[in-house]
C-alpha positions in Angstrom: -20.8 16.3 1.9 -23.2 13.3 3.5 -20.4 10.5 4.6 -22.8 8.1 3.9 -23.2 8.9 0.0 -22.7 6.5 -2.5 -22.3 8.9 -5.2 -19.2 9.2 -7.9 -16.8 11.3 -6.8 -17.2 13.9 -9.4 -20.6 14.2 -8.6 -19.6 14.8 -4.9 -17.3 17.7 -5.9 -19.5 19.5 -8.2 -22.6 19.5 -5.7 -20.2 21.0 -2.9 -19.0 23.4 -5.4 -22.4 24.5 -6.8 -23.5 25.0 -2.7 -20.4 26.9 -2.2 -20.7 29.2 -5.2 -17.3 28.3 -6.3 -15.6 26.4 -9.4 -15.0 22.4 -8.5 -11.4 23.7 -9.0 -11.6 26.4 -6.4 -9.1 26.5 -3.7 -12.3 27.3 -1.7 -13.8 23.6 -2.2 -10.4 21.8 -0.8 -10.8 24.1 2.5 -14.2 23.1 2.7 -14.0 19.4 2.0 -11.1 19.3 4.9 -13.7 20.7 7.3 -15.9 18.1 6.6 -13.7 15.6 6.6 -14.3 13.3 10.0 -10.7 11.9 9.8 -8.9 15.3 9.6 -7.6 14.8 13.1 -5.9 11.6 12.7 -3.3 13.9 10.1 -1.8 15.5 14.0 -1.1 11.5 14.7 1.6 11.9 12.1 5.3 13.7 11.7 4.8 15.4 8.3 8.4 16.3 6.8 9.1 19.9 6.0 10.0 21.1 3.0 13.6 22.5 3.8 14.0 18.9 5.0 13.7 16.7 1.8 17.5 16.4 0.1 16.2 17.3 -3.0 14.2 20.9 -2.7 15.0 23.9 -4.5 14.5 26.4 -1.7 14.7 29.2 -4.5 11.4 27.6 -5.6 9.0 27.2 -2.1 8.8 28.2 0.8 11.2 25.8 3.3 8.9 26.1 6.4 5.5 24.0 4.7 4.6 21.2 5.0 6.5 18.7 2.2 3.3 17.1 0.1 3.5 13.9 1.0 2.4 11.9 -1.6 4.8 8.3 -1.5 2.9 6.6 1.5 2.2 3.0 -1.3 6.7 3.1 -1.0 7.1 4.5 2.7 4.5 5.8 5.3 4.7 8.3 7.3 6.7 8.3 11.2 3.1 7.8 13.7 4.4 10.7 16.7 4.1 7.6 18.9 7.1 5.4 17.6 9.9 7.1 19.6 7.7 7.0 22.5 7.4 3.6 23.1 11.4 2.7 21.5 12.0 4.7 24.4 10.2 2.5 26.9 11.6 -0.7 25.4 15.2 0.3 25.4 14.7 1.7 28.6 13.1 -1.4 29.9 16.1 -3.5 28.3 18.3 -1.1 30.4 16.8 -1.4 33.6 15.9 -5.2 33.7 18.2 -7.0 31.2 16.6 -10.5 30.2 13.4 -9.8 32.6 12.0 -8.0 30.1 11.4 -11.4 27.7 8.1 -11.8 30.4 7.3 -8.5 32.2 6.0 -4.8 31.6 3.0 -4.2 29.1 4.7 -5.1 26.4 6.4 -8.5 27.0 9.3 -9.2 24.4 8.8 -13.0 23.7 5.0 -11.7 23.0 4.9 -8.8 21.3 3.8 -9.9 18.3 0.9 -11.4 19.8 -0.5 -8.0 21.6 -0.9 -6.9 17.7 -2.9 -9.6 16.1 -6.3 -8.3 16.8 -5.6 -5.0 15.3 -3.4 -7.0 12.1 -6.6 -9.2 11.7 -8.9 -6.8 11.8 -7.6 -4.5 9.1 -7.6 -7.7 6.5 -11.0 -9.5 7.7 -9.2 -12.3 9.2 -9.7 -14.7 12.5 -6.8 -13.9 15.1 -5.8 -17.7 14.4 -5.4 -17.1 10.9 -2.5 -14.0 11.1 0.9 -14.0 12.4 3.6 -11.0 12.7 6.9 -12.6 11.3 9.8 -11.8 8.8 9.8 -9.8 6.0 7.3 -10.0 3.0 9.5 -11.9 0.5 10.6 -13.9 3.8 7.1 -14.7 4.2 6.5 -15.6 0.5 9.2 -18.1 0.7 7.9 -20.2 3.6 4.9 -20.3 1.9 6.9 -21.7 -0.8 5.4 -19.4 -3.3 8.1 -16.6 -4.0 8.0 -18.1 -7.8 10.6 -17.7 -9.6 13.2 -18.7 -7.1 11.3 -21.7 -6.2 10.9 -23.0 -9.2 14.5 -22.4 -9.6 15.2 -24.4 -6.6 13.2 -26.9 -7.3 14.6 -27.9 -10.6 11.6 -26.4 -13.0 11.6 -24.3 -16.2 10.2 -21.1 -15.2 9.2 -20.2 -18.7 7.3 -23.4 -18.8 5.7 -23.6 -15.0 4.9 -20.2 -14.9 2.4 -18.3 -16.6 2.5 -14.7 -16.5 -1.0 -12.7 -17.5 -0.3 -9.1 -19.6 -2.9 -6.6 -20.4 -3.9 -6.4 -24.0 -2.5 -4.7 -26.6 -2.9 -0.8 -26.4 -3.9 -1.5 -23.0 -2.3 -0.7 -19.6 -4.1 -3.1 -17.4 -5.6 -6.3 -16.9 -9.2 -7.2 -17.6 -11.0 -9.2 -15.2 -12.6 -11.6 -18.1 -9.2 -11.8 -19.3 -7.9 -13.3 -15.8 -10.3 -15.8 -15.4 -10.5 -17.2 -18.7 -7.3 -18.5 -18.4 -7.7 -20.0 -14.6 -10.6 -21.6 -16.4 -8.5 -22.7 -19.5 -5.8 -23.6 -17.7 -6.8 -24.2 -14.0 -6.3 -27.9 -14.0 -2.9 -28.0 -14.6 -2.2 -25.0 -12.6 -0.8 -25.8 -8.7 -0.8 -21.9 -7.4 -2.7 -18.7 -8.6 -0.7 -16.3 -6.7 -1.7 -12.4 -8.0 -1.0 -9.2 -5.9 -3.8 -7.6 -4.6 -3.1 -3.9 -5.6 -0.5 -4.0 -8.7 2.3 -1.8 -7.6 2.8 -0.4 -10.5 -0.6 0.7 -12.3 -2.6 0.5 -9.0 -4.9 -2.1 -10.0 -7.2 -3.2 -8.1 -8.1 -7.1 -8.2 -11.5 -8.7 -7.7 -10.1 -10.5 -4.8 -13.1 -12.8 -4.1 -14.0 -13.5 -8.0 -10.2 -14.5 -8.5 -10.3 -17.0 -5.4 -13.5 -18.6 -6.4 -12.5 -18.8 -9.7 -8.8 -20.6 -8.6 -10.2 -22.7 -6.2 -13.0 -24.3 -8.5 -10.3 -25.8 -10.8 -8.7 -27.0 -7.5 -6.0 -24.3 -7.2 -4.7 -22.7 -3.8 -4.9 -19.1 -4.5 -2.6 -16.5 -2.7 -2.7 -12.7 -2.5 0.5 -10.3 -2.0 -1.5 -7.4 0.1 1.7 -5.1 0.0 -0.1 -2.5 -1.4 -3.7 -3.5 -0.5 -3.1 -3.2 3.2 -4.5 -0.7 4.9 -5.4 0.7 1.5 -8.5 -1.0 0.5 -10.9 -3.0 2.6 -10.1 -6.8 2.9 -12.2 -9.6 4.0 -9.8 -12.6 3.8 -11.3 -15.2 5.8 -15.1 -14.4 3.9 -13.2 -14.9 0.6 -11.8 -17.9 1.1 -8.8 -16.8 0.3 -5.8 -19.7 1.4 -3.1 -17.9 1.7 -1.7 -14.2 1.8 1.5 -12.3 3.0 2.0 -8.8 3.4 4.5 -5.6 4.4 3.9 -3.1 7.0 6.2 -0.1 5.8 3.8 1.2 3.3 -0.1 1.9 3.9 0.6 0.6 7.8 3.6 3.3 8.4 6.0 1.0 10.6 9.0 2.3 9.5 11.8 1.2 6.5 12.1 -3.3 6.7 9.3 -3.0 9.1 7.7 -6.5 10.6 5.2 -7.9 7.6 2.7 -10.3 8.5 0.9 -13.5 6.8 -1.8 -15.2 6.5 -3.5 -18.8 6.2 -6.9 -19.5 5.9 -8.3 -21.9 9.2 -10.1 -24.4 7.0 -5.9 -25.7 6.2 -4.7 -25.2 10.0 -4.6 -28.8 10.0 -3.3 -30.2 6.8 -0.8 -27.2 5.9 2.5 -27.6 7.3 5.8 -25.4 6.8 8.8 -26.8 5.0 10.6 -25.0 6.6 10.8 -25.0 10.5 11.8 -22.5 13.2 11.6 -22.9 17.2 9.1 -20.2 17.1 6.7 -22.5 15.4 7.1 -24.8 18.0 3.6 -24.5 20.6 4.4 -22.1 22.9 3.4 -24.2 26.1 6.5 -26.5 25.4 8.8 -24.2 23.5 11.2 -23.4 26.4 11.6 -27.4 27.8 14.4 -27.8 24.9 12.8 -31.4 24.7 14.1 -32.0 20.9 10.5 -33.1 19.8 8.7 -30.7 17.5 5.2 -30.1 18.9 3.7 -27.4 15.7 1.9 -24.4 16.1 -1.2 -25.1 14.2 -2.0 -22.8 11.2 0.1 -20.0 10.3 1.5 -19.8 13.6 3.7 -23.2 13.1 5.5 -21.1 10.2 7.2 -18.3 12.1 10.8 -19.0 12.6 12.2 -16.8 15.3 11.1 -14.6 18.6 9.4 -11.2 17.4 12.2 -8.1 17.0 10.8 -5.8 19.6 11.8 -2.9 18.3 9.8 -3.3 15.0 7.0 -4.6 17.4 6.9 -0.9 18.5 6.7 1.2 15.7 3.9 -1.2 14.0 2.3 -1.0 17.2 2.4 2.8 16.6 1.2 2.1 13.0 -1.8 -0.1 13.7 -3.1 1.9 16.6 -4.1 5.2 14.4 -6.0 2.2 12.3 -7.9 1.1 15.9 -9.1 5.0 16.0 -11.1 4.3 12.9 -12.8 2.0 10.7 -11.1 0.6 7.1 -15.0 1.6 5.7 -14.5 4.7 6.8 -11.4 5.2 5.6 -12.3 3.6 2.4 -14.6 6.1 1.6 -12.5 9.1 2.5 -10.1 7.7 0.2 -11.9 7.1 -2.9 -13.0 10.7 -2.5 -9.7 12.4 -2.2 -8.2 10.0 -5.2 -11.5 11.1 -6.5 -10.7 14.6 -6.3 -7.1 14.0 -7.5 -8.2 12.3 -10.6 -10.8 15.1 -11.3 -8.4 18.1 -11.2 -6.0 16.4 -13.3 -8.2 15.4 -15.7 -9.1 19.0 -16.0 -6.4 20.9 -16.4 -3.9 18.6 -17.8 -6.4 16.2 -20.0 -5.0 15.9 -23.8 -6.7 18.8 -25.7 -6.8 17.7 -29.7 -7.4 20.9 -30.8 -4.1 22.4 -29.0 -1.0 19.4 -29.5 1.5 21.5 -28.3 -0.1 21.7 -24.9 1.8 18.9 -22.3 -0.7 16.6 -20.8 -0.8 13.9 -18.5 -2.7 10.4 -18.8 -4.0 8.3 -15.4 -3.1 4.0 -16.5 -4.9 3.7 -13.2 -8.4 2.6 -13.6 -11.0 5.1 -13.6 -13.7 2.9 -11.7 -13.4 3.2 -8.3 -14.0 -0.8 -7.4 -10.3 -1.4 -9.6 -8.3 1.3 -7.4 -6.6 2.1 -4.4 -5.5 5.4 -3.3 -3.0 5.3 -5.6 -3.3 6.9 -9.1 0.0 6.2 -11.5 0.7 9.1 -14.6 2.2 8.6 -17.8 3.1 12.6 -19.4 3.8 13.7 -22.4 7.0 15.4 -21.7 10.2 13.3 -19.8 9.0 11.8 -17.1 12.5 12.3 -15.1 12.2 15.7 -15.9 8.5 16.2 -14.4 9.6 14.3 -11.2 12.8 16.3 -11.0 10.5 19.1 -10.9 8.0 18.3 -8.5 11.1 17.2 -6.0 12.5 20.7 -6.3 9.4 22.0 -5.2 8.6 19.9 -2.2 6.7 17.2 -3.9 7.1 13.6 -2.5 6.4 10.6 -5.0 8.2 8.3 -7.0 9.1 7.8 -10.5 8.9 4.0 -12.0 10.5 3.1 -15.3 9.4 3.1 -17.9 7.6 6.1 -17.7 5.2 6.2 -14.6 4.6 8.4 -11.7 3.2 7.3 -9.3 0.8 9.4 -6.3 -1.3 8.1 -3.6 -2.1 10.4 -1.3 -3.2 8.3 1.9 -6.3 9.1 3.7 -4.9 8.7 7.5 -2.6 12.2 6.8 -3.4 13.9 3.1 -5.9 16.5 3.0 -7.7 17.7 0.5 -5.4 21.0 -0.1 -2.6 18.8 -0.2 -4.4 17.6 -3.5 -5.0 20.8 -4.7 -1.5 22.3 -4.0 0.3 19.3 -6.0 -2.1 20.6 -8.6 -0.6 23.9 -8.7 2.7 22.8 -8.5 2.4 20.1 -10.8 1.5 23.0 -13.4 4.6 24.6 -12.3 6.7 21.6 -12.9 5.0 20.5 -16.5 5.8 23.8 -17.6 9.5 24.3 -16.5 10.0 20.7 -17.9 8.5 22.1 -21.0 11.0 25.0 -21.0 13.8 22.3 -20.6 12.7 20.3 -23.6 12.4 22.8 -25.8 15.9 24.4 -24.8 17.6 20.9 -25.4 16.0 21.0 -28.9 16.9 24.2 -29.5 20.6 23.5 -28.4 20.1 20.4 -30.7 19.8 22.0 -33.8 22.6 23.4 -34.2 
């Protein structure tokens, strides 16, 4: 496998399949395509959970003592080994020296947040200016004053009537690009905000980020991203783009641990003329902050919008989180990624693809987009069998992921810590779990007729 090739994904398998002598669906090919994988080693930075260990295994099923197939990183990321270490150092720090610890040791409390920057802004193609550590992601959202809904709410508008909400066509599961901007270019001039997410949580979608900022900001629109499942996911560039404003979560992609610190942006070219509503000390320019004078000197940018001193104890496990990111590039990542979704997408599509000829044979559908430039890691299923009882099954046998109503299921195996066989073992066992979810169904109609 040459890193440096462009080729499809498919294309990448069968060629290492055809040199090995083996079917693309070989066990033989994932052991092979781990080998070769040059991130393999960042998997050991990582606490994978055991099997015996998730509450809802079937240990009549699997074997306890393997690995759990971690496959729920877009909802929770994995622990990085390196949390506990340095929560250790900082509690033991607060034990030893009290307040001192505000201004001393390698990891000074009232600037934590501040020792990550470099690492945030490099992972979304931003100046250091332009990123702060603050909050919480809807937190975030709201000081930007675009958490919609509830701010049109609260400022006395008809959300039905100042919001417009874009849905795919009908018989479609996603949104077309054309779609998108011809109705920023129908509608831009009466339209204050364009505010999209950047990978929809749901189908996985991947937005043209640039084309949807250029678009918004022609018809004179600040446009705004919600990276929560973009980060650390895809590769951003948000200060090339243009993009004006963006806020994001750390828990997911960035593995900081559940209500981790989340982090926002603001593009430098409004560091002068944006200015928060709403106003914590922590805006306040650092050089004066502690004088207590009562006169608000503002942090320029999207510094002036933080509200309170950084929680050091979430400092630490991002710090844990970003630092496997500093061992690597989001390119390269990128590209193991679209590979090993790549791979995902080819094994399901062929063993579980709708056969015509055979109706009675379960299959399962990807709503995710099949071109790799409109996708993340994460693929999203529709079956057709229950999809509560599929994802029942797949817990009982040591699968992570996460079911979202209606009827999705959603997988994303994560390039920093998913291998290859973790691909091709959910394979098998997803087989395993389609057909004792078949059993079920047809036992409950059985039961039925009577």
């Amino acid at each position: 496998m040459d890193p440096s090739s462009t080729a499809l994904p498919a294309t990448i398998i069968e060629q290492a399949a055809s040199r090995l002598g083996c079917s693309p669906t070989d066990k033989k090919l994932a052991l092979y395509l781990d080998e070769e994988d040059e991130l393999k080693h960042l998997r050991e930075c990582f606490y994978i959970p055991k099997v015996k260990d998730l509450p809802p295994t079937d240990l009549t099923l699997v074997n306890g003592e393997e690995s759990c197939i971690y496959f729920v990183g877009n909802s929770l990321g994995l622990q990085p080994k390196k949390v506990k270490t340095y929560l250790d150092e900082e509690l033991d720090k607060w034990a030893r020296t009290g307040v001192h610890g505000h201004f001393n040791g390698q990891r000074p409390w009232a600037l934590a947040d501040e020792c990550l920057v470099d690492l945030m802004a490099e992972l979304v193609g931003a100046q250091r200016q332009e990123v702060a550590l603050m909050n919480g992601l809807t937190v975030n959202l709201h000081l930007l004053m675009y958490a919609v809904e509830s701010q049109l709410r609260f400022h006395g508008l008809d959300v039905e009537k100042s919001m417009l909400m874009l849905r795919p066509r009908e018989g479609e599961e996603t949104l077309r690009i054309e779609d998108i901007l011809a109705v920023i270019e129908e509608e831009g001039d009466s339209i204050a905000v364009v505010l999209f997410s950047g990978v929809q949580y749901y189908t996985g979608q991947l937005f043209d980020i640039p084309r949807i900022t250029k678009a918004g900001q022609k018809k004179g629109c600040f446009v705004g991203f919600d990276l929560a499942h973009a980060v650390g996911n895809i590769e951003l560039h948000l200060h090339d783009w243009g993009v004006d404003f963006a806020c994001w979560c750390t828990y997911k992609y960035l593995n900081s641990g559940a209500g981790g610190l989340a982090a926002a942006y603001i593009h430098e070219k409004h560091s002068q003329s944006i200015q928060p509503a709403l106003i914590g000390w922590w805006g306040h320019e650092f050089k004066t902050r502690f004088l207590m004078e009562n006169k608000l000197q503002l942090s320029k940018g999207i510094n002036g919008f933080r509200l309170s001193n950084p929680p050091i104890l979430l400092v630490c496990s991002l710090q844990a989180g970003l630092e496997v990111f500093g061992q690597t590039t989001m390119k390269t990542l990128r590209r193991k990624s679209i590979l090993l979704t790549g791979y995902l997408e080819y094994l399901i599509n062929h063993h579980y693809s709708e056969d015509k000829a055979n109706p009675e044979k379960p299959f399962v559908k990807i709503i995710t987009p099949p071109q790799i430039e409109e996708r993340g890691c994460q693929l999203t299923l529709t079956f057709s069998l229950p999809i509560k009882s599929v994802f029942e099954e797949l817990e009982k046998r040591g699968v992570a992921c996460d079911m979202r109503e209606p009827n999705a299921l959603r997988v994303a195996p994560a390039p920093l810590y998913n291998s290859f066989q973790d691909v091709h073992r959910f394979i098998e066992i997803l087989g395993s779990a389609i057909t004792s979810s078949k059993q079920t169904a047809n036992n409950t109609a059985l039961s039925g007729s009577y």
